[in-house]
N, C-alpha and C positions, 0 to 999 in steps of 0.2 A: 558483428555488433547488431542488436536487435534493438528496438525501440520499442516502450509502451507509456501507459498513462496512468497516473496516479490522480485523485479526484477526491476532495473532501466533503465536497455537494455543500460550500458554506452558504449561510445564507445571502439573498439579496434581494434589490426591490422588487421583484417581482412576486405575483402570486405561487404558491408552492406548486399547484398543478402545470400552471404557465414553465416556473424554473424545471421539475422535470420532465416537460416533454423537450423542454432545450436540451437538456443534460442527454437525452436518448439522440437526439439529432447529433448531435455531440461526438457520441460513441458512434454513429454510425458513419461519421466524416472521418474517426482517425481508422474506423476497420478500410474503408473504401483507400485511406493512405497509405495502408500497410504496416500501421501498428500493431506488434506481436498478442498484447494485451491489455486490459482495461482492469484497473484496480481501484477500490472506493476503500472509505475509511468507515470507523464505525465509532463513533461520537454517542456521547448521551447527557443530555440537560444542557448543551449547549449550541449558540449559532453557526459553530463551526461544522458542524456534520448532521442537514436537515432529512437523512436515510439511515438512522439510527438501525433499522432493520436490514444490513445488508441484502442478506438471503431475499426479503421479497423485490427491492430494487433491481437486482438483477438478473431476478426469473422476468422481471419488464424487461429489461435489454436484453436477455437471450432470447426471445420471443421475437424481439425484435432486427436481431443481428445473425450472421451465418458464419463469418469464421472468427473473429479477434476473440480469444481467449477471455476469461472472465472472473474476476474473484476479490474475498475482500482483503483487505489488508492493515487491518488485519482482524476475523472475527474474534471478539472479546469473550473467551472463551471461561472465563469464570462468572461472565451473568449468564448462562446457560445451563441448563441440564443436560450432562454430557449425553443423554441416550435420547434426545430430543435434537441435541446436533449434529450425530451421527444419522437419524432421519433425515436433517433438512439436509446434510453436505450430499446425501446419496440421491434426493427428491432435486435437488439441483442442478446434479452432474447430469442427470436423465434429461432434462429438461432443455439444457441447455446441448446435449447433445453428444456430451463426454469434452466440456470444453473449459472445465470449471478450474482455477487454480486456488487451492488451499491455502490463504493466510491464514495462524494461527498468534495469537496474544494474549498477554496477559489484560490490558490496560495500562495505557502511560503516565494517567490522569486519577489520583488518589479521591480527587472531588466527587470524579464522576461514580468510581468505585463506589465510594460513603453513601452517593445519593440510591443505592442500588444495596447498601447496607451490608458490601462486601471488606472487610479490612485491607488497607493496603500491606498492611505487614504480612498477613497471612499469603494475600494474592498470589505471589510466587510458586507457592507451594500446590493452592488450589488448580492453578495453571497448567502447573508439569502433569499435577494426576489426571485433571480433565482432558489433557492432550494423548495422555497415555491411555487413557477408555478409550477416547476417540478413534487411535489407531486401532487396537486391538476390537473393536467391537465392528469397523467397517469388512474387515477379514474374517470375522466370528459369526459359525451360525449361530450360535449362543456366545451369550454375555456373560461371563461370570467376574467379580470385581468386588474386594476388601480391601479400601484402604481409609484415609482418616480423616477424608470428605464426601465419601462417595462409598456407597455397597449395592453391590445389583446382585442377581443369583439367577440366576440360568434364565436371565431372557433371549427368547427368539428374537433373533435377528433378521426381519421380512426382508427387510431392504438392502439392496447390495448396489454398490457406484457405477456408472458408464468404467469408467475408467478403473481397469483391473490393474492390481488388487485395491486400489486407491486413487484419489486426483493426488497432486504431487502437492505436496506441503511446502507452505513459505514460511519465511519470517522474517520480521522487520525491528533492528537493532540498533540501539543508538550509542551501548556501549558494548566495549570490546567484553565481555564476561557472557552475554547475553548472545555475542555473535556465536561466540565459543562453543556455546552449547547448544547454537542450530545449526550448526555444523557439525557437531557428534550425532546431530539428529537426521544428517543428511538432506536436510534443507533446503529449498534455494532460497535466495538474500538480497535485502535488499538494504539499505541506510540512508543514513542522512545528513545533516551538520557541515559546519566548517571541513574544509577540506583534509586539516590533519587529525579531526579528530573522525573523517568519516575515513582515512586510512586506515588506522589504528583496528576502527569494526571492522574493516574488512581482511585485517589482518589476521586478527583472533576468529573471524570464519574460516578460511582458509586457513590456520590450524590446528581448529577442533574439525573441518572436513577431512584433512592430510589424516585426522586422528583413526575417522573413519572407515577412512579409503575409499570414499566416494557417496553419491546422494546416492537416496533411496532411488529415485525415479528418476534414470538419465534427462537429459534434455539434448539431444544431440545437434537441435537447433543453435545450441551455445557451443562455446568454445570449450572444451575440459567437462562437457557435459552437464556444468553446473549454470544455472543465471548466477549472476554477481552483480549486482545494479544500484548506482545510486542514485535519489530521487532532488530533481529540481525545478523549481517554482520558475515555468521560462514566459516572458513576452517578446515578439519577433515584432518588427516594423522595420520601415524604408531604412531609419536610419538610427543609430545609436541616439541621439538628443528625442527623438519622435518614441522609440522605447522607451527611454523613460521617465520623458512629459506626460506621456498619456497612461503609464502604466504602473506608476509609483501611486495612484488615488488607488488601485483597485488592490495593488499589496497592501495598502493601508488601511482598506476595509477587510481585509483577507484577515489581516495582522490583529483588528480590533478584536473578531471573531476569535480567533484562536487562542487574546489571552484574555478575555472577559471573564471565568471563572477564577484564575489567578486572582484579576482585580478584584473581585467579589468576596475572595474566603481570602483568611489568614495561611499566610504561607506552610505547606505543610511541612511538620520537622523531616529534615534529610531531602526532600524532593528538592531539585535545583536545575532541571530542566527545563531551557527557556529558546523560545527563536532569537535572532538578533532584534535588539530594540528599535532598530531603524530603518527605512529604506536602504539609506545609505551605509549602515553599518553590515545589511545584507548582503548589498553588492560587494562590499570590502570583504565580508567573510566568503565569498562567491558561492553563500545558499543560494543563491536565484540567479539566473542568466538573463540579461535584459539587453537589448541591443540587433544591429543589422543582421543578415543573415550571416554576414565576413565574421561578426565578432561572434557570436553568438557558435557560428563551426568553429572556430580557433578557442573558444572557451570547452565547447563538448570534448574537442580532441586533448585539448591539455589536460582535463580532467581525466579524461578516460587513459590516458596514458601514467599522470599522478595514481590515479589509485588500484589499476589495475582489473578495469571494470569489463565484462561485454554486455550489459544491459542496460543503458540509458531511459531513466524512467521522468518524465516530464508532468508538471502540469499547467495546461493551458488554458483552463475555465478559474475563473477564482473573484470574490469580492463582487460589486455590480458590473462587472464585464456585461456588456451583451454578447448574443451570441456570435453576431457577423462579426463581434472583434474577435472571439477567439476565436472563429474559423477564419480569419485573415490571416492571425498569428501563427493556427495550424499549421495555413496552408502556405507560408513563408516558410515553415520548418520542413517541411514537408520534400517543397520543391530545392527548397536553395539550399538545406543543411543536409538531411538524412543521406540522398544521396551519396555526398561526398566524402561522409564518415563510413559509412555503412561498411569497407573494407577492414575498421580498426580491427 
């Protein structure tokens, strides 16, 4: 079992400069605890993601850090120019030292698409090709490319990745259709949701991977050489009641954050992707782990055994958290959980 950290960078009271030198301190507590990797999101027009630019966020934390892996998850790869992100993924892996891991997406968020003048109907489409330049043009000394959003013709390819032929590509799936096909794409993976329905993705990866016959890029650090991981929003304290008394105000500014735009625009047709409405209904659906460090291992292992995961991916910055709460929380997970799991 590996551990790392997922991070939406939402906003809080503090000043932006203030919140990301926290956010670097941050990262540099869970590299010092032996977290595998560090993963950010990538947001646009809204409080929920104040690093809308992944790429230059964490050319700061690679500058700043020496081994915990790095990447986003997922960069939104249709407000891009694909021969513009194949410079920055190759200008990053260097940088960072060959430590970069490749989230790839469409966008979940049809508001944010429209505000960027991208259609969501289309998005799908523009995705798969923009992903498909991407590969092919990291491994190409020329670029050649016709398709029905995109034509390039014998550009030079200057730039080539730390990591040969590629950094390893991810993706991040909420339904089973979407898992399906980043696992034909050999992938690693990771989800989210209620517990059966974060099955279900994981099911349909592992059998568009079985389809495959394996990821591109081993990972022999995992188990079956693939990550498989699902992501949960955790607070650790002394005791179950002290989790979460103190920890249910900062999900609830996490929570306002994330569906502000919802509240704002008229529902879009077909989109029906929502968190739980509640603290409480979260903890029922066990998106979030909140509790001792007893409860809190016995909820990682149950899970990890329901879904059939080896990558536990956490977040433990979120809402006006300061910082020493979540490095308290860290470092409760740290000492009293990781540990004792770390054999699954």
């Amino acid at each position: 079992m590996q551990f790392g950290i997922f991070d939406h960078v939402d906003r809080n009271d503090r000043p932006l400069a203030k919140q990301l030198d926290e956010r670097i301190a941050y990262i540099n507590a869970a590299e010092d605890a032996g977290f595998y990797a560090y993963h950010v999101a990538e947001h646009h027009c809204s409080p929920i993601n104040m690093v809308p630019v992944p790429g230059l966020f964490l050319t700061a934390a690679a500058r700043e850090t020496k081994r915990i892996r790095l990447g986003p998850l997922v960069y939104l790869l249709t407000l891009y120019s694909p021969l513009r992100m194949i410079e920055e993924v190759a200008l990053l892996d260097h940088l960072s030292h060959g430590r970069l891991e490749l989230g790839v997406g469409r966008g979940v968020s049809p508001f944010e698409l429209n505000y960027h003048n991208v259609s969501y109907e289309e998005s799908r489409d523009i995705f798969v090709e923009a992903c498909e330049i991407l590969r092919k043009g990291l491994v190409s000394d020329r670029l050649t490319h016709k398709g029905k959003h995109y034509t390039y013709t014998d550009v030079p390819m200057e730039l080539k990745s730390f990591q040969q032929p590629t950094p390893p590509f991810w993706y991040a799936a909420s339904n089973p259709d979407s898992a399906r096909w980043s696992g034909e794409q050999g992938c690693h993976f990771v989800t989210l949701g209620a517990v059966a329905s974060a099955r279900a993705n994981i099911d349909g990866f592992k059998e568009g991977l079985k389809k495959r016959g394996g990821p591109e890029t081993p990972k022999p650090e995992f188990s079956g050489n693939t990550a498989i991981g699902v992501h949960r929003q955790m607070f650790v304290a002394e005791t179950d009641a002290e989790a979460k008394r103190i920890g249910k105000e900062f999900h609830d500014q996490h929570h306002h954050s994330l569906s502000k735009l919802r509240r704002e625009n008229k529902e879009y047709p077909g989109f029906s992707r929502g968190a739980p409405s509640s603290f409480e209904n979260a903890i029922a659906e066990r998106t979030i782990i909140y509790g001792s460090p007893e409860t809190v291992r016995a909820e990682v292992e149950r899970q990890t055994h329901e879904l059939g995961i080896n990558y536990f991916v956490g977040s433990f910055f979120f809402g006006n958290m300061k910082l020493e709460d979540s490095l308290r929380s860290l470092k409760l997970f740290t000492t009293e959980v990781m540990p004792k799991v770390a054999a699954l």
